[in-house]
C-alpha positions as a Markdown table, in Angstrom:
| # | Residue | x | y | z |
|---|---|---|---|---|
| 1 | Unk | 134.3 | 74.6 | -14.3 |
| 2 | Unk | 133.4 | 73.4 | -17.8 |
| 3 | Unk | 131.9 | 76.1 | -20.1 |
| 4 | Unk | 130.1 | 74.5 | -22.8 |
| 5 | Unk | 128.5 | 77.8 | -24.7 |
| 6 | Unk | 129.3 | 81.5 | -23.4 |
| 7 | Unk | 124.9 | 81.8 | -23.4 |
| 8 | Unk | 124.9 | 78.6 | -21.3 |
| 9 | Unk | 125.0 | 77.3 | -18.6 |
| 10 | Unk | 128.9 | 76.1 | -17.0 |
| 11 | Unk | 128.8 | 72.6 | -15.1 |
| 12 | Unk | 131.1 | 71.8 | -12.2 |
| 13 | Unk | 132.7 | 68.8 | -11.7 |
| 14 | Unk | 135.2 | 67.4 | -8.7 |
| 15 | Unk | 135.6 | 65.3 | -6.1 |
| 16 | Unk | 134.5 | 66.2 | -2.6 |
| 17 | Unk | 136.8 | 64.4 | 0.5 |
| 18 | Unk | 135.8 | 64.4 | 3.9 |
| 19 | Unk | 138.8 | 63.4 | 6.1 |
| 20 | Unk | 136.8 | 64.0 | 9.1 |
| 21 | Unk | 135.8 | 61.4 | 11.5 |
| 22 | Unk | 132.1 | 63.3 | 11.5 |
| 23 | Unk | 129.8 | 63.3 | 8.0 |
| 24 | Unk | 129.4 | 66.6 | 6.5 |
| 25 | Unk | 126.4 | 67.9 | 4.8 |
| 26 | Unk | 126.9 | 70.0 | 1.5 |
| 27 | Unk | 124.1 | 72.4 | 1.2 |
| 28 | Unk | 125.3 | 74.8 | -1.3 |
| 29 | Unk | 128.0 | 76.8 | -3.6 |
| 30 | Unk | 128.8 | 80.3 | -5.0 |
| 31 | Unk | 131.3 | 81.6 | -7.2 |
| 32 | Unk | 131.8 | 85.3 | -8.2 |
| 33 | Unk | 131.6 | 84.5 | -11.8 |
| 34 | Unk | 128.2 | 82.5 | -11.5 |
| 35 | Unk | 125.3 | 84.4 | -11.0 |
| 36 | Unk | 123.9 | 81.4 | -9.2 |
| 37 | Unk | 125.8 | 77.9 | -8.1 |
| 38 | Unk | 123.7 | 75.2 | -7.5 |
| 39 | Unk | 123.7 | 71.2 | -6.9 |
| 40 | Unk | 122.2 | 69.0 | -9.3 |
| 41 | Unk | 122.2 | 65.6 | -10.2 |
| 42 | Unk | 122.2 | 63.6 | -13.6 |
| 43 | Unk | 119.4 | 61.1 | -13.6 |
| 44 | Unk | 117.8 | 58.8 | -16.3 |
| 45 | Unk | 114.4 | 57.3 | -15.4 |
| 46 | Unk | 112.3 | 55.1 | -17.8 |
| 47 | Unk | 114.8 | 55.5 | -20.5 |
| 48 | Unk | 114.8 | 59.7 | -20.2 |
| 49 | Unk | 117.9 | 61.8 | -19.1 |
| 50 | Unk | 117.3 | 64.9 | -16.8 |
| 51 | Unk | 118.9 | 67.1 | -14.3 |
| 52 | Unk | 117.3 | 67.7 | -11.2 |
| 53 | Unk | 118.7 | 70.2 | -8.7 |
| 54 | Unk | 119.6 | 68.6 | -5.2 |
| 55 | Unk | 118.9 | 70.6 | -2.3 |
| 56 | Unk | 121.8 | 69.0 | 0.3 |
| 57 | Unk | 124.2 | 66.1 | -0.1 |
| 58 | Unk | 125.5 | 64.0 | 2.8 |
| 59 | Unk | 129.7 | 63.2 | 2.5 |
| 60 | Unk | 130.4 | 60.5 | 4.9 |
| 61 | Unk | 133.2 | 60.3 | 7.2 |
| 62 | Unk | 136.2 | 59.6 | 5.5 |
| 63 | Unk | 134.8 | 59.7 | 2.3 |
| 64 | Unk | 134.3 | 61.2 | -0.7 |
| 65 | Unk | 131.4 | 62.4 | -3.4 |
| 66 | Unk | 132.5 | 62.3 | -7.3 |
| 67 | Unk | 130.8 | 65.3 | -9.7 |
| 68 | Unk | 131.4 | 64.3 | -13.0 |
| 69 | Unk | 129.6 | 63.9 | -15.9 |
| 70 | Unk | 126.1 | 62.1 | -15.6 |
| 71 | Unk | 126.0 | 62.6 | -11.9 |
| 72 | Unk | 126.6 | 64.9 | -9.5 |
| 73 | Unk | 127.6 | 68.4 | -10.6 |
| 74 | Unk | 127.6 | 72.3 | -9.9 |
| 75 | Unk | 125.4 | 74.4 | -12.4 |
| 76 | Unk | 126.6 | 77.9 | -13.1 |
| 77 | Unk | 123.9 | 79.9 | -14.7 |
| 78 | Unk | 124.3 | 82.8 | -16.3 |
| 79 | Unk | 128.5 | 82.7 | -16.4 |
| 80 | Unk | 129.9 | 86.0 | -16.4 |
| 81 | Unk | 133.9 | 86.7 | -16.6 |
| 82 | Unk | 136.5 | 84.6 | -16.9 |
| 83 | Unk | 134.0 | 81.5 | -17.1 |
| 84 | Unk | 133.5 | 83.1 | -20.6 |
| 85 | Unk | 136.9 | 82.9 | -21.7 |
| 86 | Unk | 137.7 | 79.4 | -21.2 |
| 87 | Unk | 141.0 | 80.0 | -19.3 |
| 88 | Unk | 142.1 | 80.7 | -15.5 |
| 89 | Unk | 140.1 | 79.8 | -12.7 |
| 90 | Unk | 137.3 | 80.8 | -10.5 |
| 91 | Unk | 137.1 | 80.0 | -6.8 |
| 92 | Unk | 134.3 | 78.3 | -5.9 |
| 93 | Unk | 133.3 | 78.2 | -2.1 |
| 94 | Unk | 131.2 | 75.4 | -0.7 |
| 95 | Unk | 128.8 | 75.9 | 2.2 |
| 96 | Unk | 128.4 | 73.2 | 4.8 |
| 97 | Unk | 125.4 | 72.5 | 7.0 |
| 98 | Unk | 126.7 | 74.4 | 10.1 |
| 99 | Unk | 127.8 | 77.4 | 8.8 |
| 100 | Unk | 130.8 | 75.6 | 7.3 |
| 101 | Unk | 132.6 | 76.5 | 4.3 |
| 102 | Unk | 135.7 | 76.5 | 1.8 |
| 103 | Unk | 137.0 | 77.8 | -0.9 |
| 104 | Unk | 138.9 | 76.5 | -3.7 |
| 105 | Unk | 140.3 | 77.4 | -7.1 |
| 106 | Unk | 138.3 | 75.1 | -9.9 |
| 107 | Unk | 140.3 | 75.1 | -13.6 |
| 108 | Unk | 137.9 | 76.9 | -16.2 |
| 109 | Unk | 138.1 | 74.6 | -19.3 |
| 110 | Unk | 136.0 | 74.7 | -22.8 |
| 111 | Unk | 134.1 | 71.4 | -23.9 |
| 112 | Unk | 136.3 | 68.9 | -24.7 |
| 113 | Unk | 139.2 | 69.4 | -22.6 |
């Protein structure tokens, strides 16, 4: 997680493997420090940059989906906790079309680092 004011929202970035033979369907994230996790996406249309929140997003067998800057990406809104410190980490769990899910630590970082 990248915290870029304590008042703002914290951004997620990472990249998502499937090493399953079957595609998986991301479908949404929580994290106890977040008082909501959702996917967005980074777009620029006509020449104008905006996010746009992404309501499910397809990993393909043996695969992988990038979240980094000016793509893909978990918004935290309203960080609470360590997200405000800038140090630790916060386990973030990933739901799964299915009922599917897993939890992972995520490194809590200030802007710039």
């Amino acid at each position: 997680m990248q915290v870029l004011l304590p008042s703002r929202p914290a951004a997620g970035y990472f990249t998502l493997e499937n090493r399953a033979s079957t595609p998986l369907t991301l479908v949404g994230a929580s994290a106890p420090d977040c008082q909501t996790l959702t996917l967005h996406q980074s777009v620029t249309e006509g020449g104008t940059a905006r996010m746009t929140a992404v309501a499910s997003l397809p990993v393909p067998a043996y695969g992988s989906v990038s979240f980094a800057p000016g793509g893909y990406h978990l918004m935290c809104m309203q960080p609470s906790g360590a997200l405000l410190t800038h140090r630790g980490t916060e386990n973030v769990t990933l739901r799964f079309q299915g009922g599917g899910s897993v939890t992972a630590p995520f490194a809590i970082q200030g802007i710039g680092h």
